[in-house]
C-alpha positions in Angstrom: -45.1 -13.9 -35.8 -44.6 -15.3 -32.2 -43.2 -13.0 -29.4 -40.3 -13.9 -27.5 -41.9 -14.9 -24.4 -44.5 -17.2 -26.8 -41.0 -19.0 -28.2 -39.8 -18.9 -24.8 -42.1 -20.7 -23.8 -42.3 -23.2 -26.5 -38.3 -24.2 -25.6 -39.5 -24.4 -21.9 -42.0 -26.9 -23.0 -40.4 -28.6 -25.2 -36.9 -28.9 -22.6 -39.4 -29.8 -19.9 -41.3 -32.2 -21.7 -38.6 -35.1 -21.5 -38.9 -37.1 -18.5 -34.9 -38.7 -17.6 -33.8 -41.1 -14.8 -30.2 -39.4 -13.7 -27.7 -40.8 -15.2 -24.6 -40.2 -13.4 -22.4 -36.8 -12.7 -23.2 -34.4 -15.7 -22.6 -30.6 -17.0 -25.1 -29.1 -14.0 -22.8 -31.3 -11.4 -19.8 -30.0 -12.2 -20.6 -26.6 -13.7 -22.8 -24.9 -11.8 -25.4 -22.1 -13.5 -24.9 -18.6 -11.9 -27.8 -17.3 -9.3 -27.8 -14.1 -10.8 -28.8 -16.1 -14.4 -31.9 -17.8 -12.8 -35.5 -15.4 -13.7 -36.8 -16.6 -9.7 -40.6 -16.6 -9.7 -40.7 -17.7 -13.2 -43.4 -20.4 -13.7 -42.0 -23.0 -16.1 -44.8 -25.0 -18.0 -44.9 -29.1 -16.8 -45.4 -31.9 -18.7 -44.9 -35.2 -18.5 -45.2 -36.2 -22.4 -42.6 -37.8 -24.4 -41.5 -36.3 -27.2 -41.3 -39.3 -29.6 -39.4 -42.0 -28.1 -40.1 -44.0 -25.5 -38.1 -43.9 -22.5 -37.8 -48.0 -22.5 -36.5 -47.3 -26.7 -33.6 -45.3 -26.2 -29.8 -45.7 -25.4 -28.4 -45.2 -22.0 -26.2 -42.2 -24.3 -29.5 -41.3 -25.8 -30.9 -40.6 -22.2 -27.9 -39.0 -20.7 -27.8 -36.3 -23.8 -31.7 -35.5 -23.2 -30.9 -34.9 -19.7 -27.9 -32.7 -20.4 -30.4 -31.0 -23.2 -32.9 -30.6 -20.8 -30.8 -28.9 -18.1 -29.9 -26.4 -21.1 -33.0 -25.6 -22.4 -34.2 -24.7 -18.7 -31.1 -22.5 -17.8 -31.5 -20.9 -21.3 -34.8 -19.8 -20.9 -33.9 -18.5 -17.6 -30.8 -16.5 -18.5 -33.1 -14.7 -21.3 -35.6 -13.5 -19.7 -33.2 -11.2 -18.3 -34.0 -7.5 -18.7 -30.6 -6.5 -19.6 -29.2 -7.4 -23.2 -25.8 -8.4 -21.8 -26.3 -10.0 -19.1 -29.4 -12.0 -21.2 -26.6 -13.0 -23.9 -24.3 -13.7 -21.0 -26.4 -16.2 -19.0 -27.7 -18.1 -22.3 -24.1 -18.4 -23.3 -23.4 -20.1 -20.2 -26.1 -22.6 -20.3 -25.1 -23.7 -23.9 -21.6 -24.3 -22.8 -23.1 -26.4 -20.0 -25.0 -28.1 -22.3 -22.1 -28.6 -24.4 -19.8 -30.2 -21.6 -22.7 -32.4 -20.7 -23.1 -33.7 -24.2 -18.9 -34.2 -24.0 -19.1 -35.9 -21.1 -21.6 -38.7 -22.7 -19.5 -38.8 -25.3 -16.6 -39.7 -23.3 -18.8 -42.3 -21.5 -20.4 -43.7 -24.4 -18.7 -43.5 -27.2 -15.7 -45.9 -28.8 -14.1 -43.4 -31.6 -10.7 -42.0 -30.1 -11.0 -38.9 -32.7 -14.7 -38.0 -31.4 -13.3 -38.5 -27.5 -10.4 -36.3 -28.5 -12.8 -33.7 -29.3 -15.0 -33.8 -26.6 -12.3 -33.7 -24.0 -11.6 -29.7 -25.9 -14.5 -28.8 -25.9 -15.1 -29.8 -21.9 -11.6 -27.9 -21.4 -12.0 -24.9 -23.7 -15.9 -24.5 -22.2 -15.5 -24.6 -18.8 -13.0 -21.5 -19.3 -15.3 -19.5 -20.8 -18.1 -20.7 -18.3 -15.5 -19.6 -15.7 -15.0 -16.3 -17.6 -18.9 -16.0 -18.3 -19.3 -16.6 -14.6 -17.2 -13.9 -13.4 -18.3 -11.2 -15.4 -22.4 -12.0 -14.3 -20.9 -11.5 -11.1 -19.3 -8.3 -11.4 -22.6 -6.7 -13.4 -25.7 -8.2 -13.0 -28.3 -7.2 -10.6 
């Protein structure tokens, strides 16, 4: 069975393993991830390997969701290496919902179905309130 830190890890690698041009205003530029949240002194593994695709083979909406996945995975791992349970759940919560405004915002660049536009624009509006709400309470009890 692998530990924590071993799957920890493995996201990190994975997250850090795709290699994006910026594409534009995303999640991390509007949302920013707490400073209490960030583990400081944690080495994150580096790689520069694709995982799969070829940067040259995918979509410009492809690109801009790895990028936004990327971001996630990075403040996830992060948030959870927090020592306290709460604040742990906390800080991984808001990187998710950053994640999740960043894959609504590419949707709202990209894509062409009103119904799927519609959608993203609540979750964009519904997360950044509970990023907001997330936000405040790491601020009032973390260390």
């Amino acid at each position: 069975m692998k530990t924590f830190t071993n799957v920890a890890l493995s996201m990190a690698t994975a997250a850090a393993s795709f290699v994006i041009l910026p594409s534009g205003a995303s999640a991390q530029s509007t949302m920013a991830y707490p400073e209490k949240c960030k583990s400081h002194g944690m080495d994150m593994p580096k790689t520069d390997m694709s995982a799969g695709m070829q940067m040259g083979e995918m979509t410009d909406y492809q690109k801009a969701s790895m990028e936004g996945m990327k971001n996630m995975g990075m403040n996830m791992m992060q948030g959870m290496m927090k020592k306290d349970a709460d604040v742990s759940f906390v800080c991984g919560m808001i990187a998710h919902h950053i994640g999740a405004i960043s894959m609504s915002e590419a949707e709202l660049k990209y894509g062409d179905n009103d119904e799927a536009k519609q959608m993203a624009r609540k979750v964009i509006e519904a997360q950044k309130t509970e990023i907001e709400e997330m936000s405040k309470w790491v601020d009032k009890e973390a260390n």
